[in-house]
NUTORKE-220594 format. One record per residue (C-alpha): residue in three letters; y negated, z negated, x negated. Coordinates in pm, whole numbers, plus 50000, padded with zeros to 5 digits. Layout:
N
res;north;up;east
ala;Y;Z;X;
...
***
This chain:
580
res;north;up;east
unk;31186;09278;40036;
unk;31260;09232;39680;
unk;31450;08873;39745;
unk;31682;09095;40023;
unk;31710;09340;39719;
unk;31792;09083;39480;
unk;32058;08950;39723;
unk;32251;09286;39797;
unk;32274;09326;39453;
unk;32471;09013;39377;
unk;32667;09096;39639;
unk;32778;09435;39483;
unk;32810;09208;39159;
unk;33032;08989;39340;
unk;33221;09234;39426;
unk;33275;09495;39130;
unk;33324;09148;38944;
unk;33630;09025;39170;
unk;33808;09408;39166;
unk;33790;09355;38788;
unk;33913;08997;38812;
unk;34174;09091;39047;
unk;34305;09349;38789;
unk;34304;09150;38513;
unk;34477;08815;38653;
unk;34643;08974;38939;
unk;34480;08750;39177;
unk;34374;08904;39552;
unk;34073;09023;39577;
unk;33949;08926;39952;
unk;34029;08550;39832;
unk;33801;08578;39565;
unk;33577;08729;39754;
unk;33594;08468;40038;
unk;33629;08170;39760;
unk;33315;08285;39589;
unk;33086;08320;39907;
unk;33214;08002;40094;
unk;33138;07821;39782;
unk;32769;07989;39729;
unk;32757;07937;40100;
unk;32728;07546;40056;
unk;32408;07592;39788;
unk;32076;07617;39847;
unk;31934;08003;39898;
unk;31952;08243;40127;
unk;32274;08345;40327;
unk;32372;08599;40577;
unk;32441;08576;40926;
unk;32759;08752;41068;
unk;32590;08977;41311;
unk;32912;09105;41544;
unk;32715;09366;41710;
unk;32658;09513;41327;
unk;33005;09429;41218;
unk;33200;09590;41523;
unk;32988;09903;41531;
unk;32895;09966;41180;
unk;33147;09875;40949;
unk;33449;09819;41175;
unk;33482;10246;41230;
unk;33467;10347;40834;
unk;33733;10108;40795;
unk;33979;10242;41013;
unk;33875;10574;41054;
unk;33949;10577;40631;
unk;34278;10408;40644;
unk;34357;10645;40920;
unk;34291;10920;40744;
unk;34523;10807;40476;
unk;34803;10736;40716;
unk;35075;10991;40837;
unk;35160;11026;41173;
unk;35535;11133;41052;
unk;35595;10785;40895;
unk;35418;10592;41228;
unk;35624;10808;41477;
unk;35955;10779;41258;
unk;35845;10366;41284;
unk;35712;10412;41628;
unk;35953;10145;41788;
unk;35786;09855;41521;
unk;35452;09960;41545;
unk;35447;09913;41905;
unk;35601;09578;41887;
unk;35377;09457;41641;
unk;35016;09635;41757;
unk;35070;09613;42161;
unk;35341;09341;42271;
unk;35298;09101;41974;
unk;34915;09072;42013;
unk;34987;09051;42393;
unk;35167;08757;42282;
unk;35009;08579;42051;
unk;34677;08576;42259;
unk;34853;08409;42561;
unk;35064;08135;42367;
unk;34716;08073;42175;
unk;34521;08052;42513;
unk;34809;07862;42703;
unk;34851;07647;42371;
unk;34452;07538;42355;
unk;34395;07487;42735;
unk;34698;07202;42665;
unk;34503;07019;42453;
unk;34107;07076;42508;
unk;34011;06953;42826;
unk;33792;07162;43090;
unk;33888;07489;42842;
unk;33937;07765;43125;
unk;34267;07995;43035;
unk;34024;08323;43032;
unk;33850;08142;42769;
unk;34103;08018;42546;
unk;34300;08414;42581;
unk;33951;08551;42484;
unk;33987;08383;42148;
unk;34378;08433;42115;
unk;34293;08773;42156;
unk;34040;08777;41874;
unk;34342;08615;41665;
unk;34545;08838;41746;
unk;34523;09128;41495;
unk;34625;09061;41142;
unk;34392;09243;40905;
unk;34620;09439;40677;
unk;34317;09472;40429;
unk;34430;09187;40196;
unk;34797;09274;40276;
unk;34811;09605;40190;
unk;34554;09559;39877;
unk;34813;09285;39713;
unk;35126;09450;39860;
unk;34972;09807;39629;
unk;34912;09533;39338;
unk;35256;09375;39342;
unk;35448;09660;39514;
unk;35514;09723;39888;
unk;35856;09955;40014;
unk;35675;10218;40125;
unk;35817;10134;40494;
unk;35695;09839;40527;
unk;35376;09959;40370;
unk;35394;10251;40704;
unk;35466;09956;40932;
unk;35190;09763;40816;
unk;34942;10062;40849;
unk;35037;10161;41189;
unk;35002;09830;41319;
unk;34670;09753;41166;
unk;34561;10053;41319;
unk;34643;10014;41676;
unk;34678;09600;41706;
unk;34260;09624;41705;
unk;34233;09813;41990;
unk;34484;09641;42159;
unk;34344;09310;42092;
unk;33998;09398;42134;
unk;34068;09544;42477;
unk;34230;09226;42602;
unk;33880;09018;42455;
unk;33726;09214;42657;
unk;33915;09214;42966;
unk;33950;08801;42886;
unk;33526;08787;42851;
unk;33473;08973;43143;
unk;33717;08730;43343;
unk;33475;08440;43218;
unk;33202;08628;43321;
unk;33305;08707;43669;
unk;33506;08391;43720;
unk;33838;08609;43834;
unk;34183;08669;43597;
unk;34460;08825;43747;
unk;34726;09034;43617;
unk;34669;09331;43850;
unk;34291;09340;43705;
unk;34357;09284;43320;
unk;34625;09582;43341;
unk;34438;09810;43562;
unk;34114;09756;43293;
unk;34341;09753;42967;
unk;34510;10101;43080;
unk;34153;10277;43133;
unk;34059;10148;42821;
unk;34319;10297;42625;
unk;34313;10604;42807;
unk;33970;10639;42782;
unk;33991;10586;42408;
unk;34268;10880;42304;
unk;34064;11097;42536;
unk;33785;11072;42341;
unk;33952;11055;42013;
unk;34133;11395;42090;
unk;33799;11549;42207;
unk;33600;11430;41876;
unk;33872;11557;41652;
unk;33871;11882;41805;
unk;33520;11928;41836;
unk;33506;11809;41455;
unk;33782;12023;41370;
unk;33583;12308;41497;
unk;33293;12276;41322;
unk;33433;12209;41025;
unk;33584;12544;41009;
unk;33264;12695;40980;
unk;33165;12475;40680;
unk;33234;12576;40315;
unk;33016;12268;40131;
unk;33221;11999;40015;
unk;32863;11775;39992;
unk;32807;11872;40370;
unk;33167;11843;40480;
unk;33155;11487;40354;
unk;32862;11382;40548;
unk;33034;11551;40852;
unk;33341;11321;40733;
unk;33100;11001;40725;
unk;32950;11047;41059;
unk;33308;11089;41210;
unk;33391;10748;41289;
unk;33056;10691;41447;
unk;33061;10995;41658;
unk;33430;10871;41804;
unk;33367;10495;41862;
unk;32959;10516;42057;
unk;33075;10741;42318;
unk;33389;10574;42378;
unk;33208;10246;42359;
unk;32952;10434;42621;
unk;33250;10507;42866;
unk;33402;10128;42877;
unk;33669;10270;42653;
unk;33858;10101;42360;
unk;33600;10302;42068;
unk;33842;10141;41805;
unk;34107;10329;41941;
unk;33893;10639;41980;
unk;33796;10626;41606;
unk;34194;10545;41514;
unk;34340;10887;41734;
unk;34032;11104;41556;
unk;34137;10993;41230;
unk;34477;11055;41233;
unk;34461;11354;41396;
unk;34199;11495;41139;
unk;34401;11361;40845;
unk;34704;11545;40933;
unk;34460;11849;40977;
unk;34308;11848;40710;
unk;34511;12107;40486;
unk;34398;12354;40780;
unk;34014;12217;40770;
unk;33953;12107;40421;
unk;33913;12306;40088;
unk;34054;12148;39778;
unk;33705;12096;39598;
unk;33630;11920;39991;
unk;33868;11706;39968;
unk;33867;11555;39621;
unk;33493;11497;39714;
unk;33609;11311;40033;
unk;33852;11128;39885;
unk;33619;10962;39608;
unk;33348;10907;39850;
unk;33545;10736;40082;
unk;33712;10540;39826;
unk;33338;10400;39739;
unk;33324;10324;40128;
unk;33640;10116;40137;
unk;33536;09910;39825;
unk;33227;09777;39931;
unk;33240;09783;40293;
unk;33556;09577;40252;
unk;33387;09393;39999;
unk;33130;09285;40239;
unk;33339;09204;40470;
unk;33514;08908;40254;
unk;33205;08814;40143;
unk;33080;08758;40506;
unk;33322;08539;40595;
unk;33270;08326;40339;
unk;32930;08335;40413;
unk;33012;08175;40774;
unk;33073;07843;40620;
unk;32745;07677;40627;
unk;32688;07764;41004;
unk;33027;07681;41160;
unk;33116;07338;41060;
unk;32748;07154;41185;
unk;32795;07312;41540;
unk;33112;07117;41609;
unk;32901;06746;41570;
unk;32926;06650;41913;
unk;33320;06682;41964;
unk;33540;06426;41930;
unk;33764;06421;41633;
unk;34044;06451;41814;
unk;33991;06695;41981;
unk;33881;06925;41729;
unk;34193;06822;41512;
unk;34419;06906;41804;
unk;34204;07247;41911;
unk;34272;07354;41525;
unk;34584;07224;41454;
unk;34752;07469;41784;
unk;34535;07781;41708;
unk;34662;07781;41359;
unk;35016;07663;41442;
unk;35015;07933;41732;
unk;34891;08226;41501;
unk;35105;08140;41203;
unk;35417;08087;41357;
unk;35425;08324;41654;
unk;35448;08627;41447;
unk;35763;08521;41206;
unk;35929;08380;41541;
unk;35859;08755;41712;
unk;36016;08971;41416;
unk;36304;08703;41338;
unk;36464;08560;41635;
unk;36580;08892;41764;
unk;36756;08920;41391;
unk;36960;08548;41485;
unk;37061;08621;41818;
unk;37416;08683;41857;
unk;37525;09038;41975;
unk;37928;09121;41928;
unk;37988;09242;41586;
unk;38047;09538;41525;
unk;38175;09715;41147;
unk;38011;09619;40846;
unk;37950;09942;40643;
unk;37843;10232;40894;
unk;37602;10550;40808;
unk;37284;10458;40882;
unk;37032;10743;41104;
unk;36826;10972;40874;
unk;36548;10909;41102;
unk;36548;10529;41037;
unk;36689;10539;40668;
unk;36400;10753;40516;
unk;36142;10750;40812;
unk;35865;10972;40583;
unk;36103;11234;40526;
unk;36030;11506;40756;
unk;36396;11588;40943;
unk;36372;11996;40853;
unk;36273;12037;40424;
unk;36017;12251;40308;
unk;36094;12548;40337;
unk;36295;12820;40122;
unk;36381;12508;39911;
unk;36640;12233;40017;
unk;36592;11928;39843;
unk;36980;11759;39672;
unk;37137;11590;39979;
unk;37130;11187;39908;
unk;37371;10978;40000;
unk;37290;10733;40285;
unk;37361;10389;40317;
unk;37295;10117;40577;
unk;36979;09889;40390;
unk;37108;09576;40168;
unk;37149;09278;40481;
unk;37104;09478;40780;
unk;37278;09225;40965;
unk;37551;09402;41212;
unk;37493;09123;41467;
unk;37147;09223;41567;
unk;37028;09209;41915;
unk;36851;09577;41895;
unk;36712;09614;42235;
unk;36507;09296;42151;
unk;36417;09340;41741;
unk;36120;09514;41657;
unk;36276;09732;41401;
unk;36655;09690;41384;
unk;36679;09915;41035;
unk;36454;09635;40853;
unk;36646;09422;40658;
unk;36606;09043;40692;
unk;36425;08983;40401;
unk;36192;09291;40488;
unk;36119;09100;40804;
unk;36067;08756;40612;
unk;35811;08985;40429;
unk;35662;09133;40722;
unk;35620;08801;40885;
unk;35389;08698;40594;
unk;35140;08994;40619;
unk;34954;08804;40928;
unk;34629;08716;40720;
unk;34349;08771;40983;
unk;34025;08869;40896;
unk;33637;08978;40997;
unk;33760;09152;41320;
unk;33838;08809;41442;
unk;33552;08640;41346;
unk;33296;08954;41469;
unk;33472;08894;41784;
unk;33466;08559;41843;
unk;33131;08547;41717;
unk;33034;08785;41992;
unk;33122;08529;42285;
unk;32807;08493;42520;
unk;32568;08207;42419;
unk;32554;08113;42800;
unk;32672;08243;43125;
unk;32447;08212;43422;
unk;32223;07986;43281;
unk;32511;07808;43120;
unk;32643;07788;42788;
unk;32988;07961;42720;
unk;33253;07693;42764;
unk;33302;07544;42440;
unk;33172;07822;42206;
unk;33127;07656;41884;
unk;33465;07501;41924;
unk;33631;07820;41977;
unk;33449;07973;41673;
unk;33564;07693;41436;
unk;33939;07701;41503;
unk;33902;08108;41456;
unk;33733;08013;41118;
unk;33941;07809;41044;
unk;34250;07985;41135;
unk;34113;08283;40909;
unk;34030;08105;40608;
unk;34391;07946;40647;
unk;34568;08266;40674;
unk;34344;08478;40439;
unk;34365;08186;40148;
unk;34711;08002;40210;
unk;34891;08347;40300;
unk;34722;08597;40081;
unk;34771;08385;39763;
unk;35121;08357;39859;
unk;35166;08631;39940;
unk;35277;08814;39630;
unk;35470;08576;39484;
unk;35682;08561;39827;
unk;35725;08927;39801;
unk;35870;08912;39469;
unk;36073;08572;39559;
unk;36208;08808;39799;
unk;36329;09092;39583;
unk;36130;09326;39825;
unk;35999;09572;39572;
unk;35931;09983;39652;
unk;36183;10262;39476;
unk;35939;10384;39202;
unk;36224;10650;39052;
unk;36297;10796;39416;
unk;35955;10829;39472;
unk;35870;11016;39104;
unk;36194;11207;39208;
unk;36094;11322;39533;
unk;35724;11451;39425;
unk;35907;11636;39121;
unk;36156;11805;39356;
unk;35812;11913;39555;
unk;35632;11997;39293;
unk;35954;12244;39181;
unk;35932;12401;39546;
unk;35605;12433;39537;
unk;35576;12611;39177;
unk;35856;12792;39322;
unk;35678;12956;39666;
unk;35377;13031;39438;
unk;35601;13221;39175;
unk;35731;13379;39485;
unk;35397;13493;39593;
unk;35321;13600;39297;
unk;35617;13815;39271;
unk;35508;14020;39626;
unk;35137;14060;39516;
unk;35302;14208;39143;
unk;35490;14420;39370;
unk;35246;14558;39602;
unk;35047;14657;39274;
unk;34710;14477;39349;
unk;34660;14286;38989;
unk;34719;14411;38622;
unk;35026;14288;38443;
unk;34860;14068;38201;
unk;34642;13897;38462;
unk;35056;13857;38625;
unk;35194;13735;38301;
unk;34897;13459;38267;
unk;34932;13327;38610;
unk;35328;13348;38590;
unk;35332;13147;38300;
unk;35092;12865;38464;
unk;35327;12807;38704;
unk;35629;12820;38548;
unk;35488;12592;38229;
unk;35445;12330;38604;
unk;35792;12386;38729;
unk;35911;12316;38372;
unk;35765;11999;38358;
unk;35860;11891;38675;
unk;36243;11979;38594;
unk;36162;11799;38276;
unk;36078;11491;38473;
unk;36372;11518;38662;
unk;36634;11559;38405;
unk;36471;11174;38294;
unk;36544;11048;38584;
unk;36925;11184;38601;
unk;36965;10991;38283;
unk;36863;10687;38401;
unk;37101;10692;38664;
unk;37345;10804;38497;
unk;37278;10471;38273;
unk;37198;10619;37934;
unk;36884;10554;37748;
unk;36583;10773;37937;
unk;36490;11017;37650;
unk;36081;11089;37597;
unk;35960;11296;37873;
unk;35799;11609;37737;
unk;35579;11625;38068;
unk;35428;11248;37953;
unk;35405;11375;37594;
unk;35229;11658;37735;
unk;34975;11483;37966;
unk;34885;11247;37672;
unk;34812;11533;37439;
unk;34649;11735;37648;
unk;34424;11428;37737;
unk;34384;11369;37394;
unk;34255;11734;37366;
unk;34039;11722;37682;
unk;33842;11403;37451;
unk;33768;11616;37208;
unk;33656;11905;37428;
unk;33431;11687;37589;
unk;33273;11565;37225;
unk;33256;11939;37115;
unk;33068;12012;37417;
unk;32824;11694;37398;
unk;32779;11819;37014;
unk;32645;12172;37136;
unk;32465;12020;37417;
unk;32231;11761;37100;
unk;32211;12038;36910;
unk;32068;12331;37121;
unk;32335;12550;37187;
unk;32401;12455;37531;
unk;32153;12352;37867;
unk;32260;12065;38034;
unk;32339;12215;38351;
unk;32569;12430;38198;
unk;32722;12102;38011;
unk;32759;11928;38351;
unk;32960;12224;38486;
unk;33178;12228;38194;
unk;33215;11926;38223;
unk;33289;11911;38562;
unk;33626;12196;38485;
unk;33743;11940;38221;
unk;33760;11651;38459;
unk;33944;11833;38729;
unk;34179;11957;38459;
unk;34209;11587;38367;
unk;34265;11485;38707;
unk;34506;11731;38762;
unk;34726;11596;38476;
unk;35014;11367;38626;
unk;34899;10990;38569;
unk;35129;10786;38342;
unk;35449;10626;38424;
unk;35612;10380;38334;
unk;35983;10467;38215;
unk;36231;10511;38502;
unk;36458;10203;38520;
unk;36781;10220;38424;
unk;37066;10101;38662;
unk;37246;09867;38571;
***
């Protein structure tokens, strides 16, 4: 017991050291992570088995049921039409040209077989991508692109492994069948999504404890995916549709103290679940490579080389062929669609406040001779798409998967299992170390780089609206006679002293349009004062806690006021850039 101790804790070492390393050096996490563990993997000592059963239904729903909670179902239906492409037709795809691509080459490999290992290809895990594109920068739509896909392609593909597994099983694979069971699947899987949110939804109306609306928040994804699971339905999808129906809830189900508790617990979730994950693969190593002995070289050579050509390649071919096919031209400069130009901008503004109209513009190289019908996003530029085509790392999904094959079938082993699960090993470690090093400095080869001053300037133009509707408010309940006017004075000059800084922030950026030197921002002078102040607070406090004068439970909730204060205050920015 102590040894298994021993050994979880150097795996929380391993990875609290790599998210430091990571910081400082601005290398990727998950390749540390996998780097590390493949090499301890080779050592003497103790390692861990990939268990897929444990992988698929313990760690697999917190993952997605936290990145869907994060995501916004107005950026994925404003990017609907790439989404699609990438989560349901490309993995459709890329799991037949694998499986057609590996029954050329490996001899007595059934098609069934070789799709059920395309499939578990299929997915890109947009873990490592999104964690370097948030490092080095990622627009935020291809950053809503990438979500949305990595939230539906697992379904998708881990409906069609299942489908292709079953075929094996029953010795039968035709279209009619693999449609007829996909469909139910995915039906089966947003019915039970929509029926766990609800039923969530409801209960957590009658909860007011952030602690216990957290735990009801944990045991979410787990209540979606085992009765889905139960029914034959896709219980990824299931925990995907409850999570993004909850997060765009949760302003309606959540208190504020709930969900700042949320959000830090599930951020400790995230890190070491996805932690372990890395460090799993690696892990894999030392029990792949001697359970390919008995093949012939070639074979194995030829069985790797397609997989990896097939999964690298397939995806830049999908998103940039459409892009070089010739359509007739039509004029260069044009206005582009709101609905495509800023797809997280709601098409009605908040109201009682309209936000400065913007001028809009048709993206840098938006090529005019597109082929629409046929491009998965005509409104990405090309070098967006070279970018997107470069996010295809694939990760534990694909080995839980393919690790979950059937050891025999009827008495007989699965037809070439351990060759199936080193190409997939390979073909991760090849995508999650070749692309995810590269894949920053490709991103900034590319000039592909998020607008930090529009963003800054759209959350100061909310934050004025907002300071605005609450002065409103204000003004009715001052009205209507119900508080003192000093009590109204106070509160009117909280929010005010907000909207002032938020106009301050704005009238910074204006200047560095406009080209001129951005002055200091009071609002950033402000923030690093008052944290300055909120220091010494905090060592007054401390001092009357040593001394006597204060318990320690009263410390800890005075404590507590200071640190939401402090986390209130906006974080620190670096100045807006000037154009040029």
């Amino acid at each position: 017991m102590l040894g298994e101790i021993a050994f979880g804790l150097l795996g929380v070492a391993l990875v609290v050291t790599a998210a430091l390393t990571a910081r400082r050096f601005g290398l990727p996490a998950p390749v540390l992570l996998v780097v590390a563990s493949a090499v301890y993997a080779l050592l003497p000592g103790p390692n861990a088995r990939l268990d897929p059963d444990l992988v698929l239904a313990l760690i697999i729903p917190p993952l997605l049921y936290s990145a869907a909670l994060s995501s916004s179902l107005v950026e994925i239906r404003a990017n609907l039409r790439a989404v699609v492409s990438l989560s349901v037709l490309l993995v459709v795809v890329t799991a037949v040209v694998t499986g057609a691509a590996l029954v050329a080459v490996v001899p007595g490999l059934s098609f069934a077989a070789a799709c059920a290992l395309g499939a578990a290809l299929a997915p890109p895990d947009a873990v490592s991508a999104l964690s370097i594109g948030r490092r080095v920068g990622l627009p935020d739509r291809l950053r809503t692109v990438i979500e949305g896909e990595s939230l539906f392609n697992d379904a998708t593909a881990l409906t069609l492994y299942t489908v292709a597994v079953a075929a094996v099983v029953d010795g039968r694979f035709n279209v009619a069948w693999v449609a007829g069971r996909f469909l139910l699947a995915v039906v089966g899987g947003l019915a039970v999504g929509l029926a766990v949110s609800w039923l969530i939804g409801q209960l957590r109306r009658r909860i007011e404890d952030p602690v216990t609306e957290t735990a009801v928040s944990l045991a979410t994804p787990f209540a979606a995916y085992v009765p889905a699971q139960a029914l034959h339905a896709s219980g990824v999808l299931a925990v995907v549709t409850a999570g993004l129906v909850l997060g765009s809830r949760s302003r309606s189900l959540l208190s504020g103290p709930a969900r700042l508790h949320a959000r830090a617990v599930w951020r400790l979730v995230d890190l070491l679940l996805e932690g372990f994950v890395f460090l799993l693969i690696g892990q894999q190593l030392a029990t792949v490579i001697p359970a390919i002995g008995d093949y012939p070289r070639s074979t194995v050579a030829a069985a790797t080389a397609v997989t990896v050509g097939a999964v690298v390649l397939v995806r830049p071919l999908w998103l940039l062929l459409p892009a070089m096919l010739p359509t007739p031209k039509t004029p260069a400069t044009h206005k582009t669609p709101a609905t495509h130009e800023t797809p997280a901008t709601p098409k009605t503004p908040p109201p009682h406040k309209t936000p400065p109209a913007t001028e809009t513009a048709t993206p840098p190289e938006a090529p005019p001779t597109r082929l629409r019908l046929l491009s998965p996003h005509p409104y990405l530029s090309t070098r967006e798409l070279v970018a997107l085509s470069w996010s295809g790392m694939r990760g534990v999904i694909s080995l839980a998967a393919v690790f979950a094959l059937p050891l025999s079938i009827d008495g007989t082993g699965f037809p070439h299992r351990d060759l199936l699960v080193f190409c997939a090993y390979v073909a991760v470690l090849v995508t999650l170390v070749g692309q995810g090093l590269t894949f920053g400095p490709v991103l900034h080869r590319l000039g592909v780089r998020p607008d930090i001053d529009e963003g800054r300037r759209q959350r100061a133009r909310a934050r004025v609206a907002a300071a605005d509707a609450g002065l409103r408010t204000l003004a009715a309940i001052h009205d209507r006679g119900q508080l003192p006017d000093d009590l109204i004075l106070r509160l009117r000059t909280v929010a005010e002293e907000r909207k002032r800084r938020s106009e301050d922030s704005l009238r910074a950026l204006r200047r560095a349009d406009a080209g001129r030197p951005p002055a200091a921002s009071l609002t950033e002078a402000f923030s690093r004062v008052r944290r300055t102040m909120i220091e010494a607070e905090r060592d007054e406090l401390q001092l009357w806690r040593d001394t006597g004068h204060l318990s320690d439970a009263s410390l800890r909730l005075l404590e507590n006021e200071l640190d939401h204060e402090e986390g209130a205050l906006p974080p620190p920015q670096p100045p807006p850039s000037p154009t040029p």
